[in-house]
BALOBA-1460 file (C-alpha; in Angstrom, 3 decimals):
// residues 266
<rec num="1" residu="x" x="-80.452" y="63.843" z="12.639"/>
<rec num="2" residu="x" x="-80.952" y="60.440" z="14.409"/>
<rec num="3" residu="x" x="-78.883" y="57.478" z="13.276"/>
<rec num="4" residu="x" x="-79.049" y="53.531" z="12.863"/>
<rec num="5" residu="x" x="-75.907" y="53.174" z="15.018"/>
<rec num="6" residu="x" x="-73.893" y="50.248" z="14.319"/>
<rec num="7" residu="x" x="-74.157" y="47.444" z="16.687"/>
<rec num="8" residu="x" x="-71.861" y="44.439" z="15.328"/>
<rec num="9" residu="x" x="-68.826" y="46.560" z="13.282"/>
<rec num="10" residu="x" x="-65.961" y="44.857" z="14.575"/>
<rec num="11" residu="x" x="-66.999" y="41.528" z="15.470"/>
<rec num="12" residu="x" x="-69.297" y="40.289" z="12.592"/>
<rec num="13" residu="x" x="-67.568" y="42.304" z="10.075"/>
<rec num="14" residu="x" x="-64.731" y="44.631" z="9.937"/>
<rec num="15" residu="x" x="-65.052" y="48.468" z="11.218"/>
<rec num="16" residu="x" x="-62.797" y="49.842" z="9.019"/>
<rec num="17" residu="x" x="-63.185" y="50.649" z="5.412"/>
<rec num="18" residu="x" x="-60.061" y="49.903" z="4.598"/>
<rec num="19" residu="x" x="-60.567" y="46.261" z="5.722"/>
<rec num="20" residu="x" x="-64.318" y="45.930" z="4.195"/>
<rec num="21" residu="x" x="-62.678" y="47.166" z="0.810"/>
<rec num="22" residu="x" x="-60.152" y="44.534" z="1.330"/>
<rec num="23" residu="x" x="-62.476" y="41.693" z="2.008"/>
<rec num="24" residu="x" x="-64.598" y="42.340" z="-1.146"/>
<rec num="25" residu="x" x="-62.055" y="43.106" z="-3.724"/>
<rec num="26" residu="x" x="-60.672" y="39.283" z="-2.194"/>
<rec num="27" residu="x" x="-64.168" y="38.309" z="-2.534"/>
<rec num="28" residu="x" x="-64.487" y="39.803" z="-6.157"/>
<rec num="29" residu="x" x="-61.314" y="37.932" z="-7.309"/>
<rec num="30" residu="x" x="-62.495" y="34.527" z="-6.588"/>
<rec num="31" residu="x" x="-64.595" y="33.622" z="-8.681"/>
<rec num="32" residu="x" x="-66.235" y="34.406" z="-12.177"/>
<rec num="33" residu="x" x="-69.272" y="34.024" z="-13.603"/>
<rec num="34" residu="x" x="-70.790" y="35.544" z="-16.582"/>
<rec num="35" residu="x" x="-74.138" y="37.197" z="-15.702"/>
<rec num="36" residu="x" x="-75.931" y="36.453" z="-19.631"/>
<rec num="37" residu="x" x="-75.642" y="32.562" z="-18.093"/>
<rec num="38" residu="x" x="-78.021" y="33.582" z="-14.972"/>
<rec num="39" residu="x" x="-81.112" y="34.935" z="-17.227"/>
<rec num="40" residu="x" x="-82.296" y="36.535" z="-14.794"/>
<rec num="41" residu="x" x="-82.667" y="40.084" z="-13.810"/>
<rec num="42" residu="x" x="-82.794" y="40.428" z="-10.090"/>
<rec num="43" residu="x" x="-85.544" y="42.313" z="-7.759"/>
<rec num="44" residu="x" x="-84.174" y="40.337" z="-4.791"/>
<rec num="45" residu="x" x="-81.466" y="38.067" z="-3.228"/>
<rec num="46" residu="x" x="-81.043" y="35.782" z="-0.475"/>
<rec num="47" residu="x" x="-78.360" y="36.487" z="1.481"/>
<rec num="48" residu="x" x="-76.602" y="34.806" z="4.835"/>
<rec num="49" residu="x" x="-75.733" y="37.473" z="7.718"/>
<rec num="50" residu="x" x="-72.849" y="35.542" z="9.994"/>
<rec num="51" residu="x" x="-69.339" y="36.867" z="9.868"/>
<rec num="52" residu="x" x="-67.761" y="38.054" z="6.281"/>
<rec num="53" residu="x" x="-65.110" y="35.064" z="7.439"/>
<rec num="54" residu="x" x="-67.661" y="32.624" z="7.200"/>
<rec num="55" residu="x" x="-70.651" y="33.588" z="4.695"/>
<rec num="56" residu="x" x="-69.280" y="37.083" z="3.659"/>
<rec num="57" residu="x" x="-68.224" y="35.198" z="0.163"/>
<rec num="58" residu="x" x="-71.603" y="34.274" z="-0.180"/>
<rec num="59" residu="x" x="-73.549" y="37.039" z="0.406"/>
<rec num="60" residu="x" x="-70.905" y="39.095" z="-1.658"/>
<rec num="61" residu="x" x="-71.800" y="37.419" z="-4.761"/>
<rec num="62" residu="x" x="-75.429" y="38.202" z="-4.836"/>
<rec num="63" residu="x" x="-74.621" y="41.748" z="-4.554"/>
<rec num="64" residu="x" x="-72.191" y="41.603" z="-7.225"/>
<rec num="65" residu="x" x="-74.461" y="40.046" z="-9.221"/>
<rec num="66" residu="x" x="-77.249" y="42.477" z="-8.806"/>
<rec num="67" residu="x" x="-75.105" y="46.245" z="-8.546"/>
<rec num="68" residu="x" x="-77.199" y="48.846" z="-9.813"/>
<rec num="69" residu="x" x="-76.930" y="52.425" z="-9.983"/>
<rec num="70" residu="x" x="-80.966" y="52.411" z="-10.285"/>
<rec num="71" residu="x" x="-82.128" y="51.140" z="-7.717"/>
<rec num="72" residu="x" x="-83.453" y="53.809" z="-5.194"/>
<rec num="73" residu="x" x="-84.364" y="51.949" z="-2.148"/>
<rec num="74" residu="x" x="-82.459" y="48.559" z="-1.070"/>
<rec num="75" residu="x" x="-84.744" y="47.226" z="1.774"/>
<rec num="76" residu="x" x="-82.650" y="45.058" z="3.854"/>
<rec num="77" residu="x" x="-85.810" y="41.843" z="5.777"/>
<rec num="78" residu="x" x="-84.257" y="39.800" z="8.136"/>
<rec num="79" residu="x" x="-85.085" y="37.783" z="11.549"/>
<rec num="80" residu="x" x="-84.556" y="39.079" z="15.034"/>
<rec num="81" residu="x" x="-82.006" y="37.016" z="17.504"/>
<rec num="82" residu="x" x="-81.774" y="38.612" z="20.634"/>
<rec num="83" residu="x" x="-85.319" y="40.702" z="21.207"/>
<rec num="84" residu="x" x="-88.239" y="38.884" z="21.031"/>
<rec num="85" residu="x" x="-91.352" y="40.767" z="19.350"/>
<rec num="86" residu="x" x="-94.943" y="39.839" z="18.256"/>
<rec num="87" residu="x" x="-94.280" y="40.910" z="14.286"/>
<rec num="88" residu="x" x="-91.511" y="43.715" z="12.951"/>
<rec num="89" residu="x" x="-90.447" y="46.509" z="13.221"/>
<rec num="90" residu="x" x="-89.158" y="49.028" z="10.495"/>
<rec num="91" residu="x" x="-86.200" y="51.733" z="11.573"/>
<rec num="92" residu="x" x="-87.614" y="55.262" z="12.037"/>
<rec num="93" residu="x" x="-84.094" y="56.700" z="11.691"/>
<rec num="94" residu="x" x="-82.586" y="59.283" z="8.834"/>
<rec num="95" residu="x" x="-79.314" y="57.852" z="8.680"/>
<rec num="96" residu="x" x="-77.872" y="53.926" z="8.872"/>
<rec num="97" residu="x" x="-74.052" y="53.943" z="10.051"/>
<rec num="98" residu="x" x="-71.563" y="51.862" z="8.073"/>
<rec num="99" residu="x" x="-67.362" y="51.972" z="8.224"/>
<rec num="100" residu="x" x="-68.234" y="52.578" z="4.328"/>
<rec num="101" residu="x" x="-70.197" y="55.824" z="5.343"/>
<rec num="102" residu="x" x="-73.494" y="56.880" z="6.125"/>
<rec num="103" residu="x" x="-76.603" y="55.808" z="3.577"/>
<rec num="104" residu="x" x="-79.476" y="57.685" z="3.973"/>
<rec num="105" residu="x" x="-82.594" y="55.520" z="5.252"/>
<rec num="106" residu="x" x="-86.023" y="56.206" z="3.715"/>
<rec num="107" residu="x" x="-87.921" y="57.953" z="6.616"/>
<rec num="108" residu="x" x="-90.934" y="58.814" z="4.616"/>
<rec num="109" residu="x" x="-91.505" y="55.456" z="2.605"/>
<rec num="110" residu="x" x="-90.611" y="53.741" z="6.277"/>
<rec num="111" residu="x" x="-93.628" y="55.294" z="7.714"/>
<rec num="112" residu="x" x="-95.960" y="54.989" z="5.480"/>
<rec num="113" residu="x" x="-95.309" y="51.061" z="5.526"/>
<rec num="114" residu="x" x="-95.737" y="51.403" z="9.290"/>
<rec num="115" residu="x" x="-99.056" y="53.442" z="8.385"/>
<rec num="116" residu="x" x="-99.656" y="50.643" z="6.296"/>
<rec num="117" residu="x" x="-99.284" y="47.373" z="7.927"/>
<rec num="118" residu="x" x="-100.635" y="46.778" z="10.961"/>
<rec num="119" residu="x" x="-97.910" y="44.113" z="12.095"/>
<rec num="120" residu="x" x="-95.115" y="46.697" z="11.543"/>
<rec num="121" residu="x" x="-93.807" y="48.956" z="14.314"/>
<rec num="122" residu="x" x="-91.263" y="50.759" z="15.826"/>
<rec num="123" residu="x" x="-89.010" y="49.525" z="18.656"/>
<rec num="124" residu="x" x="-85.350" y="50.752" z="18.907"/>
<rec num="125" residu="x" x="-83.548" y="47.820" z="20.545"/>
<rec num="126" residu="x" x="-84.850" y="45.151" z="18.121"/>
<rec num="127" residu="x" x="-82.338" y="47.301" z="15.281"/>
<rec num="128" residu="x" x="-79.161" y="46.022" z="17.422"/>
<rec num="129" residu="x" x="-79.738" y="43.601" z="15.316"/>
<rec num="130" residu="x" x="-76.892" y="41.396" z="13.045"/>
<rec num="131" residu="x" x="-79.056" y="40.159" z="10.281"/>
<rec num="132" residu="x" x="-79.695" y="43.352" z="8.784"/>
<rec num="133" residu="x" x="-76.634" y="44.888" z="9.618"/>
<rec num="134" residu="x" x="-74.207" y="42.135" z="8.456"/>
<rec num="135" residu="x" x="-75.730" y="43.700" z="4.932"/>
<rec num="136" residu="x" x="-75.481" y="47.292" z="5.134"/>
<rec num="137" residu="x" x="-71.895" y="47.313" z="3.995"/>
<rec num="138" residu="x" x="-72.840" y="45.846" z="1.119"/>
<rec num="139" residu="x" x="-75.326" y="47.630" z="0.079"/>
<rec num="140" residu="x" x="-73.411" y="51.186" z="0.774"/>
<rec num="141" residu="x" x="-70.371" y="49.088" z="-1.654"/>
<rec num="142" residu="x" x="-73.138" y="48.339" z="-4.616"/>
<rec num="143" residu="x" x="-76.010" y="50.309" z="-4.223"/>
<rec num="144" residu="x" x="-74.348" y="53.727" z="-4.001"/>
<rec num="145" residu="x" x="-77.123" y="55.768" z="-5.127"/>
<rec num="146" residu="x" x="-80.239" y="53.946" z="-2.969"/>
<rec num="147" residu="x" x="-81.684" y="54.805" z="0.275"/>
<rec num="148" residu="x" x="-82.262" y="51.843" z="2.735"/>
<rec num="149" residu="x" x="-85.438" y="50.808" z="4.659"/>
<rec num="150" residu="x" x="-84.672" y="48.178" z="7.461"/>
<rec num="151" residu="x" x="-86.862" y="45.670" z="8.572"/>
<rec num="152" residu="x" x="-86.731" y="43.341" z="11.560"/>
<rec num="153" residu="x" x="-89.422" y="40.622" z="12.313"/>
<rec num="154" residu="x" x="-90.148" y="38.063" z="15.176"/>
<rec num="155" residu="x" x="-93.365" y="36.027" z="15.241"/>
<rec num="156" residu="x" x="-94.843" y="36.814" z="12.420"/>
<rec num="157" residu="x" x="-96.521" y="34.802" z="9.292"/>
<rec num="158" residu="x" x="-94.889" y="34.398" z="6.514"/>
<rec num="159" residu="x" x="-97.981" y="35.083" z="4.438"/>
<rec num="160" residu="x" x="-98.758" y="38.621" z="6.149"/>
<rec num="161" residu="x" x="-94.683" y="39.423" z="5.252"/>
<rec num="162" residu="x" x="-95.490" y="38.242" z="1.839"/>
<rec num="163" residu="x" x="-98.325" y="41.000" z="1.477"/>
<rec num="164" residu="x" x="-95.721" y="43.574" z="2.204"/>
<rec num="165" residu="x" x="-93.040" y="42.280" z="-0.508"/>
<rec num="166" residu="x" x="-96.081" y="42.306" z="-2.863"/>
<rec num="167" residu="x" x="-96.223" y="45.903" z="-2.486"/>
<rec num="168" residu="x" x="-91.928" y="46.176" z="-2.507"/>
<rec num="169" residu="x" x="-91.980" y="44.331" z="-5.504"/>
<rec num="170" residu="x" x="-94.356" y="46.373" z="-7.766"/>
<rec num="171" residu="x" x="-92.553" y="49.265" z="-7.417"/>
<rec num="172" residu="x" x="-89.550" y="49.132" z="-10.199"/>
<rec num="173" residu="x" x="-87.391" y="51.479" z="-7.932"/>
<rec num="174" residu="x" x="-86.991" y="49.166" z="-5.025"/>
<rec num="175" residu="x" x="-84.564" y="46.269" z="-4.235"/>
<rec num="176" residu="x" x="-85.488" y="43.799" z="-1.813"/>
<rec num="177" residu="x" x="-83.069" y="41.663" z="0.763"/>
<rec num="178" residu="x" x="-84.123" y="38.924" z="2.432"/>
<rec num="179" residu="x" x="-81.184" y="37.923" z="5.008"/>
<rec num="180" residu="x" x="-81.407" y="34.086" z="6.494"/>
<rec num="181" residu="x" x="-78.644" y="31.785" z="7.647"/>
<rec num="182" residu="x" x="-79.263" y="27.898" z="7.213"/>
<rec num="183" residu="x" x="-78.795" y="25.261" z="10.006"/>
<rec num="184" residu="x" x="-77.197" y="25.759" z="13.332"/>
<rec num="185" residu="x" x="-74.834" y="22.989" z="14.830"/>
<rec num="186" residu="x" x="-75.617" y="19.873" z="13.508"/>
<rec num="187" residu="x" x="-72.513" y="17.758" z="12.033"/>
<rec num="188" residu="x" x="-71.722" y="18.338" z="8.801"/>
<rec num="189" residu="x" x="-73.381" y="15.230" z="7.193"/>
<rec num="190" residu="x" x="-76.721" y="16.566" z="9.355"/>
<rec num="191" residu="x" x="-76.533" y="20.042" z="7.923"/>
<rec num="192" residu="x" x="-76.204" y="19.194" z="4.133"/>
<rec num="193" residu="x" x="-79.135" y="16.929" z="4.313"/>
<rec num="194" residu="x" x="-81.521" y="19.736" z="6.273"/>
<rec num="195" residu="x" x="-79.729" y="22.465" z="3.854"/>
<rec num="196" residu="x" x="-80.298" y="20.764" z="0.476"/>
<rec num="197" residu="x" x="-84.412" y="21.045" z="1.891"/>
<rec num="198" residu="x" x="-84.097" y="24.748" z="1.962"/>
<rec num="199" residu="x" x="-82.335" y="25.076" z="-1.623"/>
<rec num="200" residu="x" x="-84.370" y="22.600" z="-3.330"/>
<rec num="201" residu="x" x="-87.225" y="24.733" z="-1.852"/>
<rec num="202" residu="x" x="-86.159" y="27.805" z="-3.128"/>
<rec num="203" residu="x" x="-85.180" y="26.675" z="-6.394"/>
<rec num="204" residu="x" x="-88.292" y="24.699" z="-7.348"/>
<rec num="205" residu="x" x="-90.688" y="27.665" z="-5.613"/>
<rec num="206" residu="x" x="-92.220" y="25.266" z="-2.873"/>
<rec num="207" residu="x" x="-93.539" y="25.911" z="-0.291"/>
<rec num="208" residu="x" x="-94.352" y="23.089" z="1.269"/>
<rec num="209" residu="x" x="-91.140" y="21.607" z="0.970"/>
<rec num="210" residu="x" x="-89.646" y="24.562" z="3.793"/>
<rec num="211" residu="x" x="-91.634" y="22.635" z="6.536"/>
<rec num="212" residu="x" x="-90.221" y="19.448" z="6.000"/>
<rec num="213" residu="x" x="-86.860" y="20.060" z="7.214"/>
<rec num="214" residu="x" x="-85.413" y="23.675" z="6.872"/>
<rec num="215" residu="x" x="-84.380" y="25.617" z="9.563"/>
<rec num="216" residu="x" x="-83.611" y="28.197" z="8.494"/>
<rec num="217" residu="x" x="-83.244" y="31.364" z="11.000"/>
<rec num="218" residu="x" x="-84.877" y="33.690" z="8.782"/>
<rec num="219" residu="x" x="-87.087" y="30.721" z="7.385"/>
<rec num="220" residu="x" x="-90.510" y="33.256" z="7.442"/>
<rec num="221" residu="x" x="-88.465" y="35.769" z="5.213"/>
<rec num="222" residu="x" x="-87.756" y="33.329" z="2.247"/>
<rec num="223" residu="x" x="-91.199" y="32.022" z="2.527"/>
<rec num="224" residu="x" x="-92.914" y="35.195" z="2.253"/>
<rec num="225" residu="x" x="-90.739" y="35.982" z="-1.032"/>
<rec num="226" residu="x" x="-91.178" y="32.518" z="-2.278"/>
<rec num="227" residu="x" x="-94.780" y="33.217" z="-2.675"/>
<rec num="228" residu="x" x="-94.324" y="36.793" z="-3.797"/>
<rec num="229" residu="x" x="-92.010" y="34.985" z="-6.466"/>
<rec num="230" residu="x" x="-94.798" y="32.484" z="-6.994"/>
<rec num="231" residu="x" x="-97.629" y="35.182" z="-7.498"/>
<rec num="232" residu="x" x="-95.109" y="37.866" z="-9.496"/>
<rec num="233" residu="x" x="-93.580" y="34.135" z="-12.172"/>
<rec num="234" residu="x" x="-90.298" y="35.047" z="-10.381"/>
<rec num="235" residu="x" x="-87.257" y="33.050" z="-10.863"/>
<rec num="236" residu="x" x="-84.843" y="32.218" z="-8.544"/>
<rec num="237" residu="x" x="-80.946" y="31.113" z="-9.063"/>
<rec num="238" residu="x" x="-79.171" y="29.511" z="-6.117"/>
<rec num="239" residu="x" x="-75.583" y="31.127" z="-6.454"/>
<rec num="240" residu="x" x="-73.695" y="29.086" z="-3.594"/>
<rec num="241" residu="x" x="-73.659" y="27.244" z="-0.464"/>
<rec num="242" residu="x" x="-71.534" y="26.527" z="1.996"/>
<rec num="243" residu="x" x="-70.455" y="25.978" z="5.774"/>
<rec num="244" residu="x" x="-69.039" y="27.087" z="8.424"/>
<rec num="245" residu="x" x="-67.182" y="23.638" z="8.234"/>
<rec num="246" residu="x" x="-65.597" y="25.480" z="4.825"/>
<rec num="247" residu="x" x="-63.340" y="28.000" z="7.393"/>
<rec num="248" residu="x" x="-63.340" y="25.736" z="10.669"/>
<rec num="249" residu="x" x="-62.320" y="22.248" z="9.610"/>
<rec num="250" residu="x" x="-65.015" y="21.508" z="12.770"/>
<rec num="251" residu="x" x="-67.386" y="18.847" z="11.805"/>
<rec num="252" residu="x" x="-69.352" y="18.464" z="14.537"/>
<rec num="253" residu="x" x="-71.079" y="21.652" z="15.107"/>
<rec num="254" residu="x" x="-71.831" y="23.454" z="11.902"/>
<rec num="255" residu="x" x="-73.631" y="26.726" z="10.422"/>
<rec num="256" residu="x" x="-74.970" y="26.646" z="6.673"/>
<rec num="257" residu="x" x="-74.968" y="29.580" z="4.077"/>
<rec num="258" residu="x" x="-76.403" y="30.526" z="0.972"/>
<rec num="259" residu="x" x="-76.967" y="33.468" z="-1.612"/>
<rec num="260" residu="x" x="-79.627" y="33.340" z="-4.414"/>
<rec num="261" residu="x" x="-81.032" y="35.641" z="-6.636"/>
<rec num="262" residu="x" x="-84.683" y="36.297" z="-7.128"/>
<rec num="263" residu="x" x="-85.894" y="38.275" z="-10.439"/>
<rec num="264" residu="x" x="-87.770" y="38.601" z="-14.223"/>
<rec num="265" residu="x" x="-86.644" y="36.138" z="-16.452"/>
<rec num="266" residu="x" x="-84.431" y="37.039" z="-19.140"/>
């Protein structure tokens, strides 16, 4: 059996359970919102991937929001930082390593994606990778019955990763995460203004509007669902936003973070 060893556990996020049970009941008991107000029914979220002390709020409520007991396959989508690579690559492993416990990855649907798309490939050191594995934890906490399928890209065009969520989303079975942070290290008054570009984007569906201003890390990942929302009449709720400004108090060089959900109308 090969494994998806954890790379992060520890620094990004706790490796205990214990402690990861701790941070999301905390997480669970601050706030309340009543899910017949969202009118939606999620196929996706957006979710930020820095440390659970900064964004871990964040992401926590779009998994809260979208538990499921159905869902067979969570497919985690999110940018690589330290390896460079011309396109993605999907994890050819059986197993992913969390402090929750193991969840079993999706070897066969994995490959045949790889079959499938010629942009997607195999390379082990680009799944050392934080932006995929800031979410595992959560998805072993919500999704306790689903496989996972990890995917990392690099350069890559948002519209040929949009052809691939096409195919995610018209399968009923799978659940799709698409893992970005916001800005990086801008003052506080900068961030907002380049932040509120990336939420008004993703809550009015426009496309356009992501090149005039986000930067977003994992900017090609919300594109590409953007216009899979676009072509499937999608919605999409913005849940929250912050910054790392929230937990610092440090003005001057500051991370955003935000969680939406991306679904069927209600």
């Amino acid at each position: 059996m090969t494994s998806r060893e954890m790379a992060v556990a520890g620094s990004f996020y706790p490796d205990s359970n214990k402690e990861i049970n701790r941070f999301i009941e905390h997480f669970n008991k601050s706030f309340s919102i009543k899910e017949d107000k969202l009118k939606i029914n999620p196929k996706a979220i957006i979710s930020p991937h820095a440390g659970y002390i900064y964004s871990g709020f964040t992401a926590n409520l779009a998994y809260n929001l979208s538990s499921s007991n159905n869902i067979k396959r969570v497919i985690i989508i999110g940018p690589s930082h330290k390896v460079y690579l011309e396109g993605a690559s999907v994890a050819l492993y059986d197993n992913y390593k969390t402090p929750l416990g193991d969840i079993k990855i999706d070897f066969e649907y994995s490959n045949n994606l790889k079959n499938k798309f010629s942009f997607l490939d195999f390379n082990k050191e680009v799944h050392k990778e934080h932006s995929t594995e800031t979410q595992a934890p959560f998805v072993k906490n919500y999704f306790k019955e689903a496989k996972v399928i990890e995917i990392v890209y690099g350069k890559l065009d948002f519209n040929q990763l949009s052809l691939l969520i096409d195919e995610l989303l018209f399968d009923k079975d799978n659940f799709i995460v698409i893992s970005t942070d916001l800005s990086h290290f801008y003052t506080l008054e900068e961030a907002k203004k380049l932040d509120n570009i990336c939420l008004n984007a993703i809550a009015n569906k426009d496309l356009n509007m992501f090149d005039k201003g986000c930067e977003a890390c994992g900017k090609v990942g919300v594109k590409a669902m953007i216009k899979s929302a676009i072509k499937y009449n999608l919605d999409t709720k913005l849940l929250y936003y912050c910054t790392s400004y929230d937990r610092t108090k440090d003005d001057k060089s500051v991370v955003g973070y935000a969680s939406a959900l991306i679904g069927e109308k209600i």
